[in-house]
C-alpha positions in Angstrom: 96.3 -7.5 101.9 95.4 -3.7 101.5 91.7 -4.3 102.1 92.8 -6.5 105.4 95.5 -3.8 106.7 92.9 -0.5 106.5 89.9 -2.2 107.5 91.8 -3.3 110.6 89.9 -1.0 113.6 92.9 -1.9 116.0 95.2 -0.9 114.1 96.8 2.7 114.7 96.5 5.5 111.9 100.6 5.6 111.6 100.3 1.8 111.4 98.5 1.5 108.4 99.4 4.9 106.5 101.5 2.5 104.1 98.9 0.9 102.8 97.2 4.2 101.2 100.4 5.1 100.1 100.6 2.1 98.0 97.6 3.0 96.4 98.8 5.7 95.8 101.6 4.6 94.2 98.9 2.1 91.8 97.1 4.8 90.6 99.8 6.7 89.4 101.7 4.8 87.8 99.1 2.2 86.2 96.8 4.9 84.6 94.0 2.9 82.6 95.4 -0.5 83.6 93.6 -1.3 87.2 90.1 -0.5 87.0 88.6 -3.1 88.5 90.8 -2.4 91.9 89.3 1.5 92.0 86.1 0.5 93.7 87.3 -1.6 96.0 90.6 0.7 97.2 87.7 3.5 97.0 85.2 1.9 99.6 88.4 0.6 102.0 89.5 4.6 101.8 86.0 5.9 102.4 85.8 3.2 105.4 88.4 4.3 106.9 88.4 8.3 106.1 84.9 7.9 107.9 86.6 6.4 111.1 89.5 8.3 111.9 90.0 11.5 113.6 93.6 12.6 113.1 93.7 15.0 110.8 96.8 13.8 109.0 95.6 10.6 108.1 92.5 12.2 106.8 94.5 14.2 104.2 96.5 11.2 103.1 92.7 9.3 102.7 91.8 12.5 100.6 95.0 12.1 98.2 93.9 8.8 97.1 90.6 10.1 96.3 92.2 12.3 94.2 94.7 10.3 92.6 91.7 8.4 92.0 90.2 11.3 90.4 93.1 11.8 88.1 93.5 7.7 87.5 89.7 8.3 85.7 87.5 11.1 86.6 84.3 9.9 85.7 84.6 6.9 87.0 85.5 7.4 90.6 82.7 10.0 90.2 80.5 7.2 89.7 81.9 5.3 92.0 81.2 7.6 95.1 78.1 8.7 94.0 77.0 4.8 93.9 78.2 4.5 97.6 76.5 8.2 98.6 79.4 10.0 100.1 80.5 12.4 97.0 78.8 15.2 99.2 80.3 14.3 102.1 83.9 13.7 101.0 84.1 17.4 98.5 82.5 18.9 101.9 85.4 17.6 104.2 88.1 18.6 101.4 86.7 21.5 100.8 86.9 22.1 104.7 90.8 20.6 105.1 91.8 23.2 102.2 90.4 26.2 104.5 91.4 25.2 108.0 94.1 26.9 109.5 96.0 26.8 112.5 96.4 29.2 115.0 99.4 31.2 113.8 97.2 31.5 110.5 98.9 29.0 108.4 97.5 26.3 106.3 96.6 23.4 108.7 96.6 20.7 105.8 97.6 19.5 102.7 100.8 21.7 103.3 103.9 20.0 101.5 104.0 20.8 97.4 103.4 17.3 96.7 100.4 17.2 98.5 99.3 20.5 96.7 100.1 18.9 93.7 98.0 15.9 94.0 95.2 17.8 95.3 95.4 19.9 92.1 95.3 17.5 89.8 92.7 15.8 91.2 90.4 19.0 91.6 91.1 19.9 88.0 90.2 16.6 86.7 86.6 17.3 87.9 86.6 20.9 85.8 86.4 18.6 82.5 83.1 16.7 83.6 80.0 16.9 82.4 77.1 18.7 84.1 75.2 15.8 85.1 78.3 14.6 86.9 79.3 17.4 88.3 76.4 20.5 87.9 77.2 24.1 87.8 77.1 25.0 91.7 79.6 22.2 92.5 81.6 23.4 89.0 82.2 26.6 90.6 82.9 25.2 94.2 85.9 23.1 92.2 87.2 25.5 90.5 87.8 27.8 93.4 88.8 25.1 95.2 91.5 24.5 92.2 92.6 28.2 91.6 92.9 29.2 95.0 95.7 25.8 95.8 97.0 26.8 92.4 97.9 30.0 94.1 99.3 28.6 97.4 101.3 25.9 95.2 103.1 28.3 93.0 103.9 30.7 96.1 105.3 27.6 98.1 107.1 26.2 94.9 108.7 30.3 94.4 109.5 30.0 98.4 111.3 27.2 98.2 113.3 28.2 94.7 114.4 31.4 96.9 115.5 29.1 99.6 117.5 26.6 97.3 119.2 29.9 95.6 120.2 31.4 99.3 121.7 28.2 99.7 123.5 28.1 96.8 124.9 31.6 97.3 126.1 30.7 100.8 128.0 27.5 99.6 130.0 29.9 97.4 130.7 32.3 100.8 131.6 29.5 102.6 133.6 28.1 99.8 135.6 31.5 98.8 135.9 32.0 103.5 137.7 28.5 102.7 139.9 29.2 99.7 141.2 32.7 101.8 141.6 30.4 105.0 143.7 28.3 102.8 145.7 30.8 101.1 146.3 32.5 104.5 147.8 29.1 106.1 150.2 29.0 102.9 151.5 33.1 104.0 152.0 31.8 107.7 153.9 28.4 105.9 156.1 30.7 103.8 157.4 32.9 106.5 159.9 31.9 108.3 160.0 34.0 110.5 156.1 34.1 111.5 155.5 33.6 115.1 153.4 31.8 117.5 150.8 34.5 117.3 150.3 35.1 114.2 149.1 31.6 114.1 146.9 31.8 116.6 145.2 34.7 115.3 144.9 32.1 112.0 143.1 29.5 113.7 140.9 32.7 115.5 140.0 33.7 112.0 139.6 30.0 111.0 137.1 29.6 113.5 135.2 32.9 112.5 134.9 31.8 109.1 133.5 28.2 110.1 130.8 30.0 112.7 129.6 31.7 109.0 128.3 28.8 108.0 124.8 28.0 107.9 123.1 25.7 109.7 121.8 22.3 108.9 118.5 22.8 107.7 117.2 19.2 109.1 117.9 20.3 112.7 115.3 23.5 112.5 112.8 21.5 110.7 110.4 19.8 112.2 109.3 15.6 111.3 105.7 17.7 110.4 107.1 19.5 107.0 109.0 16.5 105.6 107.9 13.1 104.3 109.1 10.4 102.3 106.6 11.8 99.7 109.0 14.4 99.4 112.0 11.9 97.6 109.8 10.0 95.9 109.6 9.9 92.3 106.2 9.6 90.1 104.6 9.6 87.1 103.3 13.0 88.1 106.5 14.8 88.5 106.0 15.9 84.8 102.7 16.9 84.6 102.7 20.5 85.0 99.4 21.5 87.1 99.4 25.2 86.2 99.4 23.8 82.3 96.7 21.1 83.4 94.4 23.6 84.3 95.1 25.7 81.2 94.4 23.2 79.2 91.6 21.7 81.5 89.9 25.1 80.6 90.4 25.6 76.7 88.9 22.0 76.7 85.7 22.9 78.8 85.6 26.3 76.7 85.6 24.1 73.7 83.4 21.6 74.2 80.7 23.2 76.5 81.1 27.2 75.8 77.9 27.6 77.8 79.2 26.4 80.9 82.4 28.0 80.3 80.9 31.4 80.0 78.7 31.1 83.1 81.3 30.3 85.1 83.8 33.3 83.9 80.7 35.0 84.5 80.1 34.1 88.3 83.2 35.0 89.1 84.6 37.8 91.3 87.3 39.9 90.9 89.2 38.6 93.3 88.9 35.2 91.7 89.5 36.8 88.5 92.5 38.2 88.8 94.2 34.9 90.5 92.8 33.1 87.2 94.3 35.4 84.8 97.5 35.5 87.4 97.6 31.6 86.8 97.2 31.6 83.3 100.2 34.0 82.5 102.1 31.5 85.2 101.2 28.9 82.9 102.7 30.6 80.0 105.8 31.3 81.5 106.1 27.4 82.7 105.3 26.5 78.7 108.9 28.3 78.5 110.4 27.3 80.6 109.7 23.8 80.3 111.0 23.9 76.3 113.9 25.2 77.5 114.5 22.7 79.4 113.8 19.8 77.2 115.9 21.9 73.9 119.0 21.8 76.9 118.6 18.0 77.7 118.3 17.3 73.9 121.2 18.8 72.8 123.6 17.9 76.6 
């Protein structure tokens, strides 16, 4: 049905973008339990990622390569290497991670889940081999990785400060409503208050009302949110800042050679947003036990 659906060339983009999706959806949550669909979801992806144009549907095409990637690294490896597009798909990912729009924002890949499942797929491909994956393409990764890394925990702090502005105006508007309310009961416990004293009430009423934030839904636009955004995933507790971490120690470990050419090539720039990342990590190690002592003990 999925095969039938994406390789359909009269279909529209929007029309089929449920069927990637579902895939999606396969990957992540049957890990090690539908091999023998990989190749063929692959080759219907890659079809159809060669075809289209919209830019959109591209980067949804590129998230199940890289839920692929995560499903079984090596493997999907394989897989587009046997069909001869691996250079040709890291090229145009590499490409949708860099483009920007106009106003000099990120043109793709720009919700955190997105982010995320680019992430993990890119750090996956850190813990291959060198005949796999050789040195030059190691490094290209591993950019790739710490630089989204980067974006994702700026856009994930972003969004934290936005949630806690939130929250602090729902206790304004609350504590404008409690003093609204204990006004009306002074105007209800005079007897002797008049007509305009309770029209300057509802004036102040009114005031207090115009304080309150707007909905966010009507200022943002059908472009920033997505179902994606609600749904819930095996994925949701892996922590990509500790994937990569670990991702690292393991190359370190088993391949210190590679390891230490690759710390080697790097700049400073690239440097210091590695080392930024791995304290991040740390911190998330935290605060992630703190979190799991709190639920164990509510």
């Amino acid at each position: 049905m999925l095969s039938s659906i994406m390789a359909d060339k009269n279909t529209e983009d929007n029309d089929i973008k449920s069927a990637p999706k579902l895939i999606q959806v396969i990957f992540q949550n049957c890990r090690g339990q539908v091999d023998q669909w990989v190749e063929p979801y692959l080759r219907i992806t890659i079809e159809c990622l060669q075809r289209t144009q919209k830019s959109s549907f591209r980067g949804l095409l590129i998230e199940v390569i890289a839920d692929a990637l995560y499903y079984n690294t090596s493997f999907t490896i394989g897989i587009l290497q046997k069909f001869g597009v691996a250079s040709e798909v890291f090229d145009l990912w590499f490409h949708m991670l860099q483009e920007v729009k106009k106003n000099g924002s990120k043109a793709n890949f720009r919700r955190e889940y997105e982010k995320k499942v680019c992430c993990l797929g890119l750090i996956s491909l850190l813990a291959l081999a060198e005949n796999q994956l050789p040195a030059e393409a190691l490094g290209r990764v591993f950019y790739a990785a710490l630089e989204l890394l980067v974006a994702f925990k700026d856009q994930v702090a972003e969004s934290n400060k936005e949630d806690d502005l939130e929250d602090d105006m729902d206790g304004f508007q609350s504590d404008e409503d409690e003093d609204e309310d204990e006004m009306r009961d002074d105007v209800d416990e005079d007897d002797d208050g008049d007509e305009v004293d309770s029209r300057k009430l509802q004036k102040f009423a009114a005031q207090a009302r115009g304080l309150q934030p707007e909905d966010e839904d009507d200022n943002d636009s059908d472009d920033d949110y997505s179902d994606d955004d609600e749904m819930q995933s095996p994925i949701d507790a892996v922590d990509p800042f500790l994937f990569f971490v670990e991702t690292m120690k393991g190359l370190q470990a088993s391949n210190p050679a590679r390891f230490q050419n690759l710390m080697q090539t790097m700049d400073f720039s690239h440097q210091a947003m590695a080392n930024g990342i791995a304290q991040y990590a740390e911190q998330r190690k935290g605060e992630i036990e703190k979190d799991r002592i709190e639920k164990a003990v509510s």
